[in-house]
C-alpha positions as CSV (number, residue, x, y, z in Angstrom):
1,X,166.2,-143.2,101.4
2,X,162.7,-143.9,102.8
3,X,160.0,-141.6,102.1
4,X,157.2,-141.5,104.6
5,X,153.4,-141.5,103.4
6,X,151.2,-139.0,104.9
7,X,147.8,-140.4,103.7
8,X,145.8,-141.3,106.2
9,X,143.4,-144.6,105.0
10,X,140.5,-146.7,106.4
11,X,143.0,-149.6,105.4
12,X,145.3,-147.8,107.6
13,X,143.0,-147.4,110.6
14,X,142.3,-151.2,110.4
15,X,145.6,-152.8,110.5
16,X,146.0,-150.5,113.4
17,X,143.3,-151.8,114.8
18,X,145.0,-155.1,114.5
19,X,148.0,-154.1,115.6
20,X,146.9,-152.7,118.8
21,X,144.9,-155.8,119.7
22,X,145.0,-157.1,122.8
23,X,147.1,-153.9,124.1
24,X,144.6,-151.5,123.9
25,X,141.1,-151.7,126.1
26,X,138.0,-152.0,123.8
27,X,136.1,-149.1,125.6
28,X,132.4,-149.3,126.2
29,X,130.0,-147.1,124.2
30,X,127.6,-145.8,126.7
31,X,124.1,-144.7,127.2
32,X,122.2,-142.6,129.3
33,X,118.4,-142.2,129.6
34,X,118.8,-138.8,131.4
35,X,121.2,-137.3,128.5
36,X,119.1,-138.9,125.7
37,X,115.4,-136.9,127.2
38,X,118.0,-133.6,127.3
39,X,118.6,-134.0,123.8
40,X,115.6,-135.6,122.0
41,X,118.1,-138.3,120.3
42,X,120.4,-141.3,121.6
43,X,123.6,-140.4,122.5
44,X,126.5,-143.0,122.6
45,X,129.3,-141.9,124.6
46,X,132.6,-144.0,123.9
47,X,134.7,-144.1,127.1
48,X,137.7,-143.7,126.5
49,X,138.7,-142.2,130.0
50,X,138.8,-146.2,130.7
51,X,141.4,-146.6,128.2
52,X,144.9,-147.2,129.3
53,X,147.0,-144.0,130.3
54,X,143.7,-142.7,130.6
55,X,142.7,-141.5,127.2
56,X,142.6,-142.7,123.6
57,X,146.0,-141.3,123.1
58,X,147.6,-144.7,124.0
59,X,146.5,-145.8,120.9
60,X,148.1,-143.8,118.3
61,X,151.3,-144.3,120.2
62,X,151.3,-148.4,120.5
63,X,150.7,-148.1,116.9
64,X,153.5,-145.8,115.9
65,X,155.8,-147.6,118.8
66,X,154.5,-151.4,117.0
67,X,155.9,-149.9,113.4
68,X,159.4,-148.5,114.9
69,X,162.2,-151.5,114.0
70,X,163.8,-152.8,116.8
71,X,166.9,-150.6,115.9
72,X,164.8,-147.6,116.1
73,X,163.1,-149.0,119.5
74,X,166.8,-149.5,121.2
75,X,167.2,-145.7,120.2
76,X,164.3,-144.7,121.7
77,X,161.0,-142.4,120.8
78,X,160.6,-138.3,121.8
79,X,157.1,-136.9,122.0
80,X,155.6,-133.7,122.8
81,X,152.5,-133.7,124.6
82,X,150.4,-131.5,128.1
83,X,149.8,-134.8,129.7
84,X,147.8,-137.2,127.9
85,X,149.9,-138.3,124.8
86,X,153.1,-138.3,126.8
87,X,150.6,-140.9,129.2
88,X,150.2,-142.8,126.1
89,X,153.9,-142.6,124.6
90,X,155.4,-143.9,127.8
91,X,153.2,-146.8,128.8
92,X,153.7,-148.1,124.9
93,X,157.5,-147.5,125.0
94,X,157.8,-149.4,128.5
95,X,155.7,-152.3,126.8
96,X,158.5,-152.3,124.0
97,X,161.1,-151.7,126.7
98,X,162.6,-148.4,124.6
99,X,163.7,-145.2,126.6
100,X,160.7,-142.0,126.5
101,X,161.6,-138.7,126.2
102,X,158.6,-136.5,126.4
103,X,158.8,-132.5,126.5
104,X,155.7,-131.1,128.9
105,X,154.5,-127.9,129.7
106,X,155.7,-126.6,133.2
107,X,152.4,-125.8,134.3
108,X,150.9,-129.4,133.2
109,X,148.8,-130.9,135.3
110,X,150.4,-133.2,138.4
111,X,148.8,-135.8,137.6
112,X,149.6,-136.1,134.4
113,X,153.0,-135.4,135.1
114,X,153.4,-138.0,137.8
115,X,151.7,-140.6,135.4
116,X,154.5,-140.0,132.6
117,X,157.4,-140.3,135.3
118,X,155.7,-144.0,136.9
119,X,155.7,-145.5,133.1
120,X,159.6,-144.1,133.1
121,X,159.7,-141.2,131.2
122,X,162.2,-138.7,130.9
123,X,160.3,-135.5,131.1
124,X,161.9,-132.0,129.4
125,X,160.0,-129.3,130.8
126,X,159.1,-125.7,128.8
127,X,157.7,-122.8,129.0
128,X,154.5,-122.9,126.7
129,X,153.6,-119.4,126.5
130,X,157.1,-118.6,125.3
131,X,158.9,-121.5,123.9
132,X,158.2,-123.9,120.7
133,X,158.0,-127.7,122.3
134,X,158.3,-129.0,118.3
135,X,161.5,-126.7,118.0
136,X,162.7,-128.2,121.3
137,X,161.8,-131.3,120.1
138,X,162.8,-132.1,117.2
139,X,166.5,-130.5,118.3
140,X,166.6,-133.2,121.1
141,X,165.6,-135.9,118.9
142,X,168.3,-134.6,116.3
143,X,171.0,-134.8,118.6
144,X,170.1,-138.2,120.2
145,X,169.1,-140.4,117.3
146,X,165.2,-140.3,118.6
147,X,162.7,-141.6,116.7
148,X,159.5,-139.1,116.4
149,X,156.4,-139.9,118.4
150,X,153.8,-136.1,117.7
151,X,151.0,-135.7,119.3
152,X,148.7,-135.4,116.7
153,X,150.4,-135.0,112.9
154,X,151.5,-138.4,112.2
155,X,149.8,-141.1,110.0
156,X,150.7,-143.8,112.3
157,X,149.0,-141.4,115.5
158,X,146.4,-140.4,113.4
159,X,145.4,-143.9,112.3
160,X,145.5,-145.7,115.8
161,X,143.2,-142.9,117.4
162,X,140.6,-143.3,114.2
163,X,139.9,-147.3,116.1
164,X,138.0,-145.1,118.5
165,X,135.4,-144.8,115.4
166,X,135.9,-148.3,114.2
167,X,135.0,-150.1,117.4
168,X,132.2,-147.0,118.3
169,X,130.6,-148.2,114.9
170,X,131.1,-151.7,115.8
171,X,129.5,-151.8,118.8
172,X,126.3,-149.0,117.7
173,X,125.9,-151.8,114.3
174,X,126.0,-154.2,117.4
175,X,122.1,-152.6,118.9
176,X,121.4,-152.0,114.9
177,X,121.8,-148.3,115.1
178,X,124.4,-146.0,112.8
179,X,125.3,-142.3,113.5
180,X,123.9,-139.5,111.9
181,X,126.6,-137.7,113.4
182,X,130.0,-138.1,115.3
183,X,131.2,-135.1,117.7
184,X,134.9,-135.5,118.9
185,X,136.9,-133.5,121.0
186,X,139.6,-131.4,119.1
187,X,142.5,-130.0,119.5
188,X,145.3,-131.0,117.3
189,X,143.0,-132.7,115.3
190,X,144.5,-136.3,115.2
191,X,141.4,-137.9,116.8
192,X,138.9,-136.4,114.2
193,X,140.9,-136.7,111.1
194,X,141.6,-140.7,112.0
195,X,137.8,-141.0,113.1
196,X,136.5,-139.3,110.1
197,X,138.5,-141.2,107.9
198,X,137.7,-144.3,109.1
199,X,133.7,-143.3,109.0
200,X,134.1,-142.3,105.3
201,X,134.9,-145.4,104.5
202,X,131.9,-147.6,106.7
203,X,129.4,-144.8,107.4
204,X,129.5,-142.2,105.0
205,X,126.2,-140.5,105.8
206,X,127.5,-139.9,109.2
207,X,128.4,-136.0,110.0
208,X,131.6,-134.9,111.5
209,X,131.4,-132.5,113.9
210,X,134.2,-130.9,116.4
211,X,134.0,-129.2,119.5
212,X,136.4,-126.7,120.6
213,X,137.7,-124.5,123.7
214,X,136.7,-120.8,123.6
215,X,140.5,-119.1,122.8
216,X,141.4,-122.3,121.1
217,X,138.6,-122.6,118.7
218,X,141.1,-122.2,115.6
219,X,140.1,-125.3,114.1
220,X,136.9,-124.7,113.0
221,X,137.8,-121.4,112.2
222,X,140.5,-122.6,109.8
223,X,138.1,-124.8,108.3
224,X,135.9,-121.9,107.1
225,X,139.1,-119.5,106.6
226,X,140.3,-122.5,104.0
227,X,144.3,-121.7,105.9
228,X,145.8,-122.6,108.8
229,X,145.2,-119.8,111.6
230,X,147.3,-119.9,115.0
231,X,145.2,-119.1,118.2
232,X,146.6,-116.9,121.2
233,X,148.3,-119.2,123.4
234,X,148.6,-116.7,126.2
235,X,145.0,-117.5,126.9
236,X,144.2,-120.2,129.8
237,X,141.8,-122.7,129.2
238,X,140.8,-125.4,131.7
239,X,141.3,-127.7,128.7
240,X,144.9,-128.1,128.5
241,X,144.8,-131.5,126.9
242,X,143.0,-129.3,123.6
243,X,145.0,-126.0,124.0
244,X,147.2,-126.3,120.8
245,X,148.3,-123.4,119.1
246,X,146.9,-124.7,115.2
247,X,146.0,-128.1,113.7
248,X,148.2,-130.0,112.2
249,X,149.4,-130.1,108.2
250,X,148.3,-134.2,107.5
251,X,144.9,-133.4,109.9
252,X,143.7,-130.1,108.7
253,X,143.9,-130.8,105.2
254,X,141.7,-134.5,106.3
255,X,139.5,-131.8,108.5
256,X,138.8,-129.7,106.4
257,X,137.4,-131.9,103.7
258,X,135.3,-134.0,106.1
259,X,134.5,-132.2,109.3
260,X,130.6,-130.5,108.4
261,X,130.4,-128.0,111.6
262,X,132.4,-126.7,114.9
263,X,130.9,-125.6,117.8
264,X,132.9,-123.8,120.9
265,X,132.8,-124.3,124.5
266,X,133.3,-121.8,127.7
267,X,135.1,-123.2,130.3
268,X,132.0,-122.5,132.6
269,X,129.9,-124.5,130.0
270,X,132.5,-127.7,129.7
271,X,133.3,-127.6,133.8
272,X,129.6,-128.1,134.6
273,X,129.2,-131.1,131.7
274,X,132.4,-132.4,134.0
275,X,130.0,-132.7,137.1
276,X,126.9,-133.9,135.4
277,X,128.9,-136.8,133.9
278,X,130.4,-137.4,137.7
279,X,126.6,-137.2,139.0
280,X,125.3,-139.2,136.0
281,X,127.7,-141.2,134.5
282,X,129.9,-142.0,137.4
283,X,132.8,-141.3,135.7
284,X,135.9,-139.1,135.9
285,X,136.0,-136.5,133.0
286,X,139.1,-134.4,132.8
287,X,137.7,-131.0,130.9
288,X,138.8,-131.1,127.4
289,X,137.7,-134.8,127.4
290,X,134.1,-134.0,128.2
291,X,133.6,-130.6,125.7
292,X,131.9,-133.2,123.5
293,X,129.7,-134.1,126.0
294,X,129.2,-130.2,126.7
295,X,128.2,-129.5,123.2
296,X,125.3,-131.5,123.3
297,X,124.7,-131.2,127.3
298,X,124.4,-127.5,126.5
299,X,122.5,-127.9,123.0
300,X,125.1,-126.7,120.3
301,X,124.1,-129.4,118.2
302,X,121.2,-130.5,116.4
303,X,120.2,-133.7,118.2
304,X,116.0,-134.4,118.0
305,X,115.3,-137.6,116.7
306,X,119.0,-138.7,115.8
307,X,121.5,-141.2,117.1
308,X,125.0,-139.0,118.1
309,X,128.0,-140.5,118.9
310,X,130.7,-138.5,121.2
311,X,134.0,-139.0,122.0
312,X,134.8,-139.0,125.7
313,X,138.3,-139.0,125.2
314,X,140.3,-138.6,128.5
315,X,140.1,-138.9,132.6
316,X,142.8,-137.4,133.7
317,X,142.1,-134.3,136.1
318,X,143.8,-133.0,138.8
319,X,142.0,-133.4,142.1
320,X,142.3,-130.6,143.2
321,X,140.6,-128.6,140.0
322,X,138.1,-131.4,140.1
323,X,137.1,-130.5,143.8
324,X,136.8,-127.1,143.0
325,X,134.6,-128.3,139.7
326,X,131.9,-130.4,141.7
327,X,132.0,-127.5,144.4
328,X,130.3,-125.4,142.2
329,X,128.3,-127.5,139.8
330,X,128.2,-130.6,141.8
């Protein structure tokens, strides 16, 4: 019998790095003069809406898809995911050639939906105010010899999205700067607790800091609870890609330990960072991808005189919602 680690290491987020080489884009880590004079500090602003699929989320799963055997490839790989990770799970799977089977909200965004089908993914819809996509999940997988692809509480996930840090490091040691502090947008926490492990290990000065949805702030608030709290999922959010219901068992108990401060975000507050990054940044922001951005857009953060890094961690909107964005803060 196999048993399956669930430490997360800076060793770990390395050979991922690796392994991921030449699949994955190395995204740009930006700068703009207009953001900086808001805040008083340099903000670097790692693209990863230019990723592939759209958001970082292709990286944790052509890292967990790169350590399946080839028997366990010819199976195939189940994920659960509102749009982003399914993006990511699919496009790696069709790289491999293995059959995708992704359970999705009903009310997930189009786009996203329509992204999942072109890479060949079988999509399971559910209800996600009602119904548990894990439980439905995991049942499928059961019954069809499917190997486990999560969306966030996976060493293998949680390692490939901590390169975002690596190669954000990389490339701020690259114009001789460092962060004081890292803000990443959260939701099941696999991002931050593979981005703070990584900095540990090669900037351990650096603050971790997370920025949440208002209704699905439960991160942070777990963090000072010192247990695992559930938010409301009956609540809407315009951040669907964040909207999980608690963090994760491997990434809370990483969180916890590492991440210094949370801040939370209206969906008024992350809708007009959406715009200014389309009027500034000529880029295409999906909400939950830009509530970094919004946290120090909107001040939440101590930022005078520091160098911040921020996670811009996915693109994928649907038009229609980002019409009605720029309408009213455009």
């Amino acid at each position: 019998m196999v048993t399956m680690t669930t430490t997360v290491t800076a060793a770990g987020v390395r050979a991922a790095a690796e392994r991921i080489k030449g699949a994955a884009v190395v995204t740009p880590l930006l700068e703009n003069e207009w953001l900086n004079q808001r805040t008083g500090g340099r903000v670097l602003m790692k693209a990863e809406t230019l990723q592939h699929g759209g958001s970082f989320k292709f990286r944790g799963a052509m890292n967990r898809l790169s350590k399946l055997t080839p028997e366990e490839r010819a199976r195939g790989v189940l994920a659960w995911s509102s749009g982003n990770h399914a993006q990511g799970v699919a496009r790696a799977a069709r790289l491999f050639g293995a059959r995708n089977v992704i359970v999705m909200p009903k009310d997930a965004p189009a786009l996203k939906v329509a992204q999942v089908k072109a890479y060949g993914g079988e999509i399971v819809f559910f209800d996600r105010y009602s119904e548990d996509r894990e439980a439905i999940g995991r049942r499928i997988a059961e019954a069809e010899g499917l190997a486990l692809a999560p969306s966030y509480d996976h060493v293998d996930i949680i390692e490939g999205q901590g390169t975002v840090a690596l190669e954000a490091a990389e490339q701020a040691a690259a114009r001789g700067l460092s962060f004081d502090a890292f803000v990443i947008c959260c939701g099941g926490g696999g991002l931050t607790s593979g981005c703070a492990t990584i900095l540990e290990e090669i900037s351990p000065a650096t603050e971790i800091h997370i920025a949440e949805p208002e209704f699905y702030d439960e991160t942070w608030a777990s963090i000072q609870a010192g247990r695992k709290l559930t938010a409301d999922i009956t609540k809407k959010t315009l951040c669907d890609a964040l909207a999980t219901p608690s963090p994760g068992d491997i990434t809370f108990d990483i969180m916890r330990r590492r991440v210094a401060g949370g801040v939370t975000l209206s969906d008024d507050e992350v809708a007009e960072a959406v715009a200014w990054a389309f009027k500034y940044l000529k880029l295409v922001i999906e909400p939950g991808g830009a509530i970094a951005l919004a946290a120090l857009y909107h001040r939440k953060l101590p930022t005078e005189g520091r160098t911040i890094g921020i996670t811009l961690s996915g693109g994928n909107v649907d038009p229609s919602l980002y019409a009605t964005i720029l309408g009213r803060f455009g």
